[in-house]
N, C-alpha and C positions, 0 to 999 in steps of 0.2 A: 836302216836309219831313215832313207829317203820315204820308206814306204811310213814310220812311225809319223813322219816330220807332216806328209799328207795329210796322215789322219786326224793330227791334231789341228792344222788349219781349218779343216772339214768340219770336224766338232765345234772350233771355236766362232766359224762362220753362223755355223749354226744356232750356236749359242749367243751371239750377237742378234741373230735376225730373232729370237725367242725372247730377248730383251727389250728388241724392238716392238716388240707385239706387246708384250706386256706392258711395256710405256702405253700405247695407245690405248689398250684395255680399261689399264686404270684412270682415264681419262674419261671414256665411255660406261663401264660399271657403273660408276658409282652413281652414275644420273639414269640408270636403265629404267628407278623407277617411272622417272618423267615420260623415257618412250612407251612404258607400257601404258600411262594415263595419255599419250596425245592418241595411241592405238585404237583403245578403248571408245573415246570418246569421236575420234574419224569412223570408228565400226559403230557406233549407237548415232552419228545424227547427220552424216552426209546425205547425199539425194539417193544414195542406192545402199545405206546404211539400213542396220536392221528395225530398227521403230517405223523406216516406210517400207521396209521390204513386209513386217509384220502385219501392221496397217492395211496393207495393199490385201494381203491374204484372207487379213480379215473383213474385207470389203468397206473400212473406213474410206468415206467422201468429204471428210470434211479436211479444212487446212490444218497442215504442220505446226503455223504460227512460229513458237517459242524455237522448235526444233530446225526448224528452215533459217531461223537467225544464227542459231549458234553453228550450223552444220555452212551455211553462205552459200545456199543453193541457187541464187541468184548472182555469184561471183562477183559481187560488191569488192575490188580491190582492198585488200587487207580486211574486210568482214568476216564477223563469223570467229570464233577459237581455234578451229583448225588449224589456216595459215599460217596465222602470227605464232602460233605455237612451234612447229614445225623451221619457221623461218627467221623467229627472233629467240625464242625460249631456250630450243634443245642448245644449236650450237654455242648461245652464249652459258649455255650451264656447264658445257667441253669446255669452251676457252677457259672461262674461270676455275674450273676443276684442272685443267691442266697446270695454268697460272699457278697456284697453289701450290701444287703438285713440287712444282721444279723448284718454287722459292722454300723450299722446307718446309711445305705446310703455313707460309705467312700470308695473310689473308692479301697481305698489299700485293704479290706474286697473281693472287688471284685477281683482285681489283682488274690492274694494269691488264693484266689476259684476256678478261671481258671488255675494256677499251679496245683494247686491239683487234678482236675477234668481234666488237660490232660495227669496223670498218669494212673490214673482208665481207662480212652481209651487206654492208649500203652498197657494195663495189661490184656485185657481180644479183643473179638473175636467180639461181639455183642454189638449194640449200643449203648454206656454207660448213659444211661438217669439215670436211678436207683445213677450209681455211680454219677453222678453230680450231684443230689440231695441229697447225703451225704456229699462227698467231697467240695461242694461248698460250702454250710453251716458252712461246717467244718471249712476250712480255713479261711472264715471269723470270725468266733467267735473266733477262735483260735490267730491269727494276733491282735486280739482287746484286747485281754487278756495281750497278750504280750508287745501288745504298752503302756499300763496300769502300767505295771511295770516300766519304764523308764521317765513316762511321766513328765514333767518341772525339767528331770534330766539331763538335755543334756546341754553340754556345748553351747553357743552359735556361731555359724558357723559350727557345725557337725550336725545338723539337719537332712538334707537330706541326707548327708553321712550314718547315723546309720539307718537311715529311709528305704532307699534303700536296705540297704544290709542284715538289718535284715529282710524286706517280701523275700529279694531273697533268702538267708540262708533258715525261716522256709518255703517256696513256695518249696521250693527242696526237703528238707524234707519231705514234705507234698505230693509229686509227687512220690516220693520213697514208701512211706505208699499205696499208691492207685493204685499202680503199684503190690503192693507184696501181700495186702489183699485186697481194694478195689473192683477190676478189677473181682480178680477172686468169691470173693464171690458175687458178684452181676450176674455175669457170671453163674455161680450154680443157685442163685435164678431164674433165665431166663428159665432157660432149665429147672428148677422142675415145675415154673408157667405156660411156655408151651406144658409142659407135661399132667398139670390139664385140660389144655384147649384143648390138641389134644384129651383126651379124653371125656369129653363133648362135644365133635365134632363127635367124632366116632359112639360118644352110642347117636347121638341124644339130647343131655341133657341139649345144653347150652339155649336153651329159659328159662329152669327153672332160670338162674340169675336173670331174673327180679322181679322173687319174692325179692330178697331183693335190686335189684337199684331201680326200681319205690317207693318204700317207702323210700329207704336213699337220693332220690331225694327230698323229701316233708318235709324231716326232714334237709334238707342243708348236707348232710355226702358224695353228690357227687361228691365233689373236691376231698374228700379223695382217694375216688373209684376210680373216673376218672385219676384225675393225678396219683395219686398215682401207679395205679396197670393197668387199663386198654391200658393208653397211650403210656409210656415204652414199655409191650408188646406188641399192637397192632404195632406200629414201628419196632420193632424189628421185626415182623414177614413180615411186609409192606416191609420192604429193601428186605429179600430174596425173598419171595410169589408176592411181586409185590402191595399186598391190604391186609386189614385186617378185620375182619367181627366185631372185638373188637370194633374199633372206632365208632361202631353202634349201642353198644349196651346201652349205656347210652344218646346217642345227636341224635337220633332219634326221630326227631319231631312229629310223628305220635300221639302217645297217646295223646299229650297234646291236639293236632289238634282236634281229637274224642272228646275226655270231652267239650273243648269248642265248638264244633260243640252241643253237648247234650244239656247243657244249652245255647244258643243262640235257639232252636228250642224249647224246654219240661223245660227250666228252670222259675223260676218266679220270679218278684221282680225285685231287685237290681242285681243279678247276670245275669238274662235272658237280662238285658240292656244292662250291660257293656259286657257280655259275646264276639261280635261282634269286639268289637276294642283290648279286649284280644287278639283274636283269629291274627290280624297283628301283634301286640309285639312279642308272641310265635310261629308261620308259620315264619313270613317274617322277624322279628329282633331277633330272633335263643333265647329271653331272657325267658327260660321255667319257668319261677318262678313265673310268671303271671297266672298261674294256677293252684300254689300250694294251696290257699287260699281257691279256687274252691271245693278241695278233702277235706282240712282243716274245710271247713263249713258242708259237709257231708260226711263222713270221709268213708261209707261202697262205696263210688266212688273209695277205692284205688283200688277194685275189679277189676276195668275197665281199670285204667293204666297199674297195673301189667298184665290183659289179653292181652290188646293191644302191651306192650312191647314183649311180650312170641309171640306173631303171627309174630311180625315185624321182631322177632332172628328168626324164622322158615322159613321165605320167603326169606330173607337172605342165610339162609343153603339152602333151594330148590334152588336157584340158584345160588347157591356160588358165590352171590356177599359179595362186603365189600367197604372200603374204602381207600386210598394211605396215606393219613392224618390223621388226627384229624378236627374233622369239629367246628370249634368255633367261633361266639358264634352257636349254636344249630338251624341256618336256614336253612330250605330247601336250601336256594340259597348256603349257605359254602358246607351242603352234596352235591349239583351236583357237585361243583368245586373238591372237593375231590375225584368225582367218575373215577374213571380210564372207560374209553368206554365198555371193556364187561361188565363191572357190572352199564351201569347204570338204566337198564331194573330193572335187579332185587332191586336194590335202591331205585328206585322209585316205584317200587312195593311195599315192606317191609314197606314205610311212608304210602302207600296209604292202602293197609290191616291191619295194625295199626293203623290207625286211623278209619277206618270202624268197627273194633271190638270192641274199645274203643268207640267208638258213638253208639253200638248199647245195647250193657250192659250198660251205664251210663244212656242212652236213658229208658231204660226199667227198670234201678233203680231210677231214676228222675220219671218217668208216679205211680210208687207203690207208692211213699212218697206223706205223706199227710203235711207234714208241710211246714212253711211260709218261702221264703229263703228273706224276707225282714228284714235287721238287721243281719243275721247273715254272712254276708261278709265281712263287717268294722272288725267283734269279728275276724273271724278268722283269716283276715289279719294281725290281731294284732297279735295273735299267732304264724302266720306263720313268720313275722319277729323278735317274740320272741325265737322260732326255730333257727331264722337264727342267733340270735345273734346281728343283727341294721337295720337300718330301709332300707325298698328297694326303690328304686327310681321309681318302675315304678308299683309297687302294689298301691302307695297314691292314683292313680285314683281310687279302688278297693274301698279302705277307706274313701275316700273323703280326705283325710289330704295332704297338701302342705305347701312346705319350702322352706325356701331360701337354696342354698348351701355354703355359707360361712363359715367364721369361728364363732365358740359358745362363747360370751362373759358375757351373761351374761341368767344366769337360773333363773325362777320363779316358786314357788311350791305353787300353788293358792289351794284354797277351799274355802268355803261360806264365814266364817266369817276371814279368815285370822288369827287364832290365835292356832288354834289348831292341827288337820290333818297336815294343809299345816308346819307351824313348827318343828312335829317332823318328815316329812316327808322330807324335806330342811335338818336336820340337818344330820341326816343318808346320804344322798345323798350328802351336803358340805363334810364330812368325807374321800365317796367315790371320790369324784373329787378334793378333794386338794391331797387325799394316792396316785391319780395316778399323780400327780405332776402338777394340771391345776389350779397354786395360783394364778391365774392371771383370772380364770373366776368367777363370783361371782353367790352364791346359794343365794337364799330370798325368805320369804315366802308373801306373800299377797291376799286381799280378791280379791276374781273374781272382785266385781264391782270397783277395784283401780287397775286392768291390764290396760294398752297401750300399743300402738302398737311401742315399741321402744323395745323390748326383742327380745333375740334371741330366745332359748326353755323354753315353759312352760310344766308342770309336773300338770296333775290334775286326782282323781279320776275319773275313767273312765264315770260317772254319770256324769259329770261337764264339758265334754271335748268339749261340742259344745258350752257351756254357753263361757267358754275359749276362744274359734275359735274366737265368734262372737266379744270380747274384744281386739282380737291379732291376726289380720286374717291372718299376717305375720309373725308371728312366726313357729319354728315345734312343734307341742305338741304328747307329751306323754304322754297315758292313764295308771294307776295304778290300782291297787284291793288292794294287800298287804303292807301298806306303809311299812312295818317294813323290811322285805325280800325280796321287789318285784327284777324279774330279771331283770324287765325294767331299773334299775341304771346302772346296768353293763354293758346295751343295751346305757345307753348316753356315758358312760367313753370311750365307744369303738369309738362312734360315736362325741364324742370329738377327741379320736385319727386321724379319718378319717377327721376331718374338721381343726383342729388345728395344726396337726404334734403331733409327740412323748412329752409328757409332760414334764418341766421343771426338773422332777424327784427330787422334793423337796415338802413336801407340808408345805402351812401355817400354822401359829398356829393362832388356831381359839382362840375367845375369851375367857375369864375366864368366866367359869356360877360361881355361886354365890351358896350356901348352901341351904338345903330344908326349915330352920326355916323361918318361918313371911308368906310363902305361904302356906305350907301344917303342920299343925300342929295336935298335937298327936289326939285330937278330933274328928280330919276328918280323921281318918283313921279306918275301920274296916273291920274284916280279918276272920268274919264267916257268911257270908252273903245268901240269898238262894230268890230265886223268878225268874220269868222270866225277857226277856228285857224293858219292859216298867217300871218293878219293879226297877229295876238296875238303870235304869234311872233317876226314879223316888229318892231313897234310896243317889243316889251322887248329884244329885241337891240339896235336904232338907238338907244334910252334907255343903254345900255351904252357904244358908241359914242362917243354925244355926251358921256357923261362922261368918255372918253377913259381905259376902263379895259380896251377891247377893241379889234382892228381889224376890219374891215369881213368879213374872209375870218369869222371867230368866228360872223356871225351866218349865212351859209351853213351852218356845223356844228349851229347849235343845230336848223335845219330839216332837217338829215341825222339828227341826232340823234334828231327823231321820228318817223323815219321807220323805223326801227327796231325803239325799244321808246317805248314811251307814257311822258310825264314827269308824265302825271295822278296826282295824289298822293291824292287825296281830299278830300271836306269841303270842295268847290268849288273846290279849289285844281291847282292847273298852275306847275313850277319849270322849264322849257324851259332847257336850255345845252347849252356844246359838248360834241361828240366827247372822246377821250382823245388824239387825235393834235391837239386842235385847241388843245390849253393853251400852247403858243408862239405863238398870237397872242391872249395875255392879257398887258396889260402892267401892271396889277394888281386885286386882288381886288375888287369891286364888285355890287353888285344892284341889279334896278329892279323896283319896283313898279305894275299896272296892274291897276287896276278894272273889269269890263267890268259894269255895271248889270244890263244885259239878259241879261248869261249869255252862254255860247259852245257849241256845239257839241264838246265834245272828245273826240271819235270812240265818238259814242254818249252820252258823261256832261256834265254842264253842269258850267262851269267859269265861276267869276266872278271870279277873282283868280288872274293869272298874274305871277310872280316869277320875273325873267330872272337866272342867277347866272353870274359868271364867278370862278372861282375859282385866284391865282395860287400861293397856299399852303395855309397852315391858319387864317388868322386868317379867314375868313367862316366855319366853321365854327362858331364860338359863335354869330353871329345865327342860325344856320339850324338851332341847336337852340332857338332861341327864337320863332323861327316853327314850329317844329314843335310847341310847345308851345300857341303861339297858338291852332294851326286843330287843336285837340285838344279846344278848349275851346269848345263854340258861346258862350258870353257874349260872348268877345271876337270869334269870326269877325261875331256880330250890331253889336260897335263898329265891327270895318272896314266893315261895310256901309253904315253911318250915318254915317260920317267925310267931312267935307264939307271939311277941310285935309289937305294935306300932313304940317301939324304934328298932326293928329288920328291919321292915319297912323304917324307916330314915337312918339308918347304911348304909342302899345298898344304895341308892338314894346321900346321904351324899357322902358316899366313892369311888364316881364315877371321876372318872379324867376329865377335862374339854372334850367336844365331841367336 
C-alpha cells in the first residue's frame, strides 16, 4: 500500500508539473507566430543579418540605408523594429494571452494582463517574458475575481461605465505592482539563471542538461522546461549575443532523427514499419512526441537520446553556434529559419552528430535485444499518452486507434457481458464527467456485441479494445486495466475539455440506486474465505446458486468468463460473472460477497474481495454503482476489511450516497 500510495504522489507530482508546462505553453504558442516574424526579421536586417552578410559577399559598397534603420545598427535607444519588438510586442502578446487565458477567454482578463505586463517591462532592463507570464495570469484572474463581486449588481445603463473604469482603476494598479516587484524580481531571477548557465558554459558542462530534458521530454515535462525556463533566457540572451545555444537544447531534432533511424534499419515488427513515416512527423513536422512511444516500448533507448542530446549541446559549444529564436514546432526547417548565417554550419552540424550518436547506441542496443517489438507499441503508446495526460493526434498511427475530432456526446463503457466491469466502470467515470461539469454528455455501460457505430468514445478493458474497434470503428476508444482508479478517466475529462470547451461547471444528479436488500443478502456474504482464483470463483458462483438466483451452468461461464479478459477491477477488488450468452441461466438479479483476508493471487494482482454478479436486468445496476463508489474510497475499502458481520458488510454498501 506504501509502495502504491508513492507512486501515486509520483504521478500526480508529475502530472501537476505537466500542467504546469502546459499553462505556460499555451501562453507562449499561440503568439509563436510573432517570435517567428521578430526571428525573421533580426536574421534579414541586423548589422551581421543576412542582406549584409549577402551584400558583403557580393562586394556591394554602397550604404544599407533603409535596412540599417530598421535593423538600428547604430543603437539609437529603442530604434530600429528589432528592439521594441522583442521588448514591448512579444511579452505584452504573453501577458495578454495569458490574461485571457485565465479569465475564460474574456478579452477584459486579457486587457488587464497587458496593463500589468507593461509594468514589469518599464520596471526592469531585460526582456520581460518571465514577468508576462506572471503578471498576465495575474491580472486576469485577478479582474475575474473582482468582476464576481459586483456581478448582476449594476444598475442598468452603468454597465460599461463600471466595467471600463474598474479594469482601468485595477490595470493601473496592477502596472504599479509589476513595475515596483514584478520587473525587478524577475530581473534578479535572469541575471542568477544566467549566471547558472555562463557557467556551464565556461566549465564545459552544459551537454550534461540533457540528462534530465531527454527523459522530461518523454515524460511530457518539456513545456515546463522549455517555456518556462529555457525560452525567456535563451531570448534574453538572443537580444544582446545576437543567438542563443539554449533554444537548442531541448527542439533539437537530432535524437529523435537517430532513434528512428535505428529502428527503421535494426527495429522489428510494428515499430521497424512505422518507424519510416515517424521519422517525417518528427525531421520535417518538428512534432517530437512520435518518438516518445519508440523509447517508451524499450525504455534502456533513453541511453541513446540523452547521448545524442549531450553530442548535439557539445557541437553546438564547438562552434558557438545557437539560435536567434525559439525554433517551434521542433523541424529541422524552423531550426534553419532560426539560425542567424554564422551559426548555421555549426547548427546543422549539432542535428547531424546528434542524430549519428543517437543511431548508433540505439542501433547496437536494438542488435543485443532479443525480444519481439510486435505488440509492444500500441502498449506503450498507451502510456506515453497516459504520461502526457490525452490522447496525441499523431501517435494513433503508432496504436492503430483513430477518431473523429469533434465534440464527445456521448460515452460507452462496453465489456463481454454488459453488466458488470463495464457498470461499475461507467459509474466511476459518470461521476468523474458530470464533477467536471459535462451534464450534458452521457456515460452507459453496454455489451460489446450491442455497441454501434453512432458513439462518440468507448472505454473498454484494454483485452476487449479491438473486439470494440471492430463494433465502432468511429468512435475514439480508450483502453483500461484498473477500472476502479484508472488514470485513463482523468485522460477523457481532459479530453472532453479539449473537445467540448470548459464544462458547464455544474454536475447532474445521477439517479437514486436503491438499498443492498433483495440483491445481496446476509447468506451471500462471507468474510473468511482462503483458496486461489479459480477457488474464488468458484466459492461466489455456488453463493449465487444457493440463493437461487443462478443455475449451476452460470458458474461454468463466470470461470469461462475469465478466462478471457480479467474481471480484476482494482483497489483489491474482483466482480467475476457470466458470459453474454450465459444470461438465460439467470433466473434473477443477485450478488455475493467474499472476503479472502489473506489476499488471492489474481493473475499477478492481489485481490481481497471478490463480488460474484448475476445480473437478469437493470436493477443491480444501482448497487454496483455503489460499490464502485465504495472501492473508490480507501476509508470504506479499510471498513470492509474490518467488518467482522454480515451486517457490518451491508452498513457500508447501505450507507453509501447515491454515486
Amino acid at each position: 500500500m506504501a509502495t502504491t500510495t508513492d507512486g501515486a504522489q509520483r504521478t500526480s507530482a508529475r502530472l501537476r508539473v505537466q500542467r504546469f508546462g502546459t499553462f505556460l505553453s499555451n501562453m507562449v504558442l499561440p503568439n509563436i507566430g510573432a517570435f517567428i516574424a521578430w526571428g525573421l526579421i533580426t536574421a534579414l536586417f541586423i548589422s551581421t543579418g543576412w542582406i549584409k552578410l549577402i551584400g558583403d559577399a557580393l562586394g556591394y559598397e554602397g550604404g544599407y540605408g533603409f535596412v540599417e534603420q530598421l535593423g538600428n545598427w547604430d543603437g539609437t535607444p529603442g530604434g530600429g523594429i528589432v528592439g521594441p519588438m522583442i521588448t514591448y510586442l512579444l511579452p505584452l502578446l504573453i501577458g495578454y494571452t495569458g490574461g485571457r487565458m485565465v479569465y475564460n477567454d474574456n478579452l477584459r482578463g486579457g486587457v488587464v494582463g497587458a496593463i500589468a505586463t507593461m509594468g514589469a517591462i518599464a520596471g526592469a532592463s531585460v526582456p520581460m517574458f518571465l514577468g508576462a507570464m506572471i503578471m498576465g495570469p495575474l491580472g486576469g484572474w485577478s479582474m475575474k475575481k473582482l468582476d464576481a463581486l459586483w456581478a448582476h449588481k449594476i444598475r442598468p445603463g452603468f454597465e460599461m461605465l463600471v466595467n471600463n473604469f474598474s479594469a482601468g482603476i485595477w490595470g493601473g494598479f496592477l502596472a504599479v505592482v509589476g513595475f515596483v516587484l514584478a520587473g525587478p524580481f524577475v530581473q534578479g531571477f535572469s541575471t542568477f539563471a544566467g549566471n547558472v548557465v555562463d557557467f556551464l558554459v565556461e566549465r564545459n558542462l552544459l551537454p550534461l542538461t540533457s540528462i534530465f530534458i531527454e527523459p522530461a521530454k518523454i515524460l511530457f515535462l518539456n513545456n515546463a522546461i522549455n517555456q518556462g525556463i529555457l525560452t525567456p533566457l535563451g531570448t534574453n540572451e538572443a537580444a544582446s549575443a545576437g543567438q542563443s545555444i539554449l533554444f537548442l537544447l531541448e527542439a533539437n531534432p537530432g535524437p529523435g532523427l537517430g532513434l528512428l533511424l535505428a529502428f527503421a534499419v535494426f527495429g522489428k515488427g510494428a515499430a521497424k514499419s512505422s518507424a519510416p513515416g515517424a521519422i517525417l512527423i518528427q525531421f520535417i513536422g518538428g512534432i517530437h512526441e512520435i518518438y516518445f512511444p519508440y523509447v517508451l516500448a524499450k525504455p534502456k533507448l533513453i541511453a541513446a537520446v540523452i547521448l545524442g542530446g549531450m553530442a548535439g549541446v557539445a557541437t553546438n559549444l564547438a562552434f558557438g553556434s545557437g539560435l536567434r529564436s525559439p525554433a517551434s514546432p521542433g523541424s529541422i526547417i524552423a531550426v534553419w529559419a532560426s539560425s542567424p548565417p554564422s551559426s548555421l554550419l555549426g547548427v546543422t552540424a549539432s542535428v547531424v552528430v546528434a542524430a549519428a550518436v543517437c543511431f548508433v547506441v540505439a542501433a547496437f542496443l536494438l542488435k543485443i535485444d532479443k525480444s519481439d517489438d510486435d505488440g509492444d507499441l500500441a502498449a506503450a503508446t498507451a502510456q506515453m499518452e497516459a504520461n502526457k495526460g490525452k490522447k496525441s493526434s499523431v501517435s494513433g498511427m503508432l496504436g492503430g486507434s483513430a477518431a473523429s475530432s469533434g465534440p464527445i456526446r456521448s460515452i460507452v463503457f462496453a465489456c463481454d457481458a454488459g453488466m458488470g466491469s463495464s457498470a461499475m466502470g461507467a459509474s466511476v467515470l459518470r461521476k468523474k464527467v458530470q464533477g467536471a461539469g459535462f451534464s450534458d454528455v452521457t456515460v452507459v455501460n453496454k455489451a460489446i456485441s450491442n455497441l454501434r457505430d453512432d458513439v462518440d468514445l468507448v472505454v473498454t478493458h484494454q483485452d476487449l479494445t479491438d473486439r470494440a474497434r471492430k463494433q465502432s470503428p468511429s468512435a475514439a476508444h480508450v483502453s483500461v486495466e484498473n477500472f476502479m482508479g484508472s488514470p485513463r478517466y482523468d485522460e477523457i475529462v481532459e479530453l472532453l475539455r479539449e473537445r467540448n470547451g470548459s464544462g458547464a461547471g455544474g454536475a447532474a444528479a445521477a439517479p437514486a440506486a436503491g438499498g443492498a436488500s433483495g440483491l445481496l443478502a446476509r447468506e451471500s456474504i462471507v468474510l473468511d474465505a482462503s483458496g486461489d482464483r479459480a477457488a474464488a470463483i468458484q466459492q461466489a458462483g455456488e453463493l449465487l446458486v444457493a440463493a437461487g438466483s443462478v443455475d449451476e451452468s452460470y458458474v461454468r461461464s463466470m470461470h469461462e468468463r475469465e478466462t478471457s479478459v480479467s474481471t480484476y477491477m482494482g483497489n483489491l477488488l474482483a466482480i467475476p460473472h457470466g458470459t453474454n450468452e450465459a444470461k438465460p441461466s439467470i433466473r434473477r438479479s443477485a450478488i455475493s460477497f467474499v472476503r479472502f483476508p489473506q489476499g488471492v493471487d489474481w493473475n499477478g494482482r492481489e485481490v481481497r474481495f471478490v463480488i460474484g454478479i448475476a445480473g437478469a436486468g437493470d436493477d443491480h445496476l444501482a448497487l454496483l454503482a455503489r460499490i464502485a463508489e465504495v472501492f473508490s474510497d480507501q476509508a470504506q475499502v479499510a471498513r470492509l476489511e474490518q467488518a467482522r458481520t454480515a451486517d457490518d458488510v451491508l452498513a457500508v454498501l447501505g450507507a453509501m450516497q447515491p454515486a
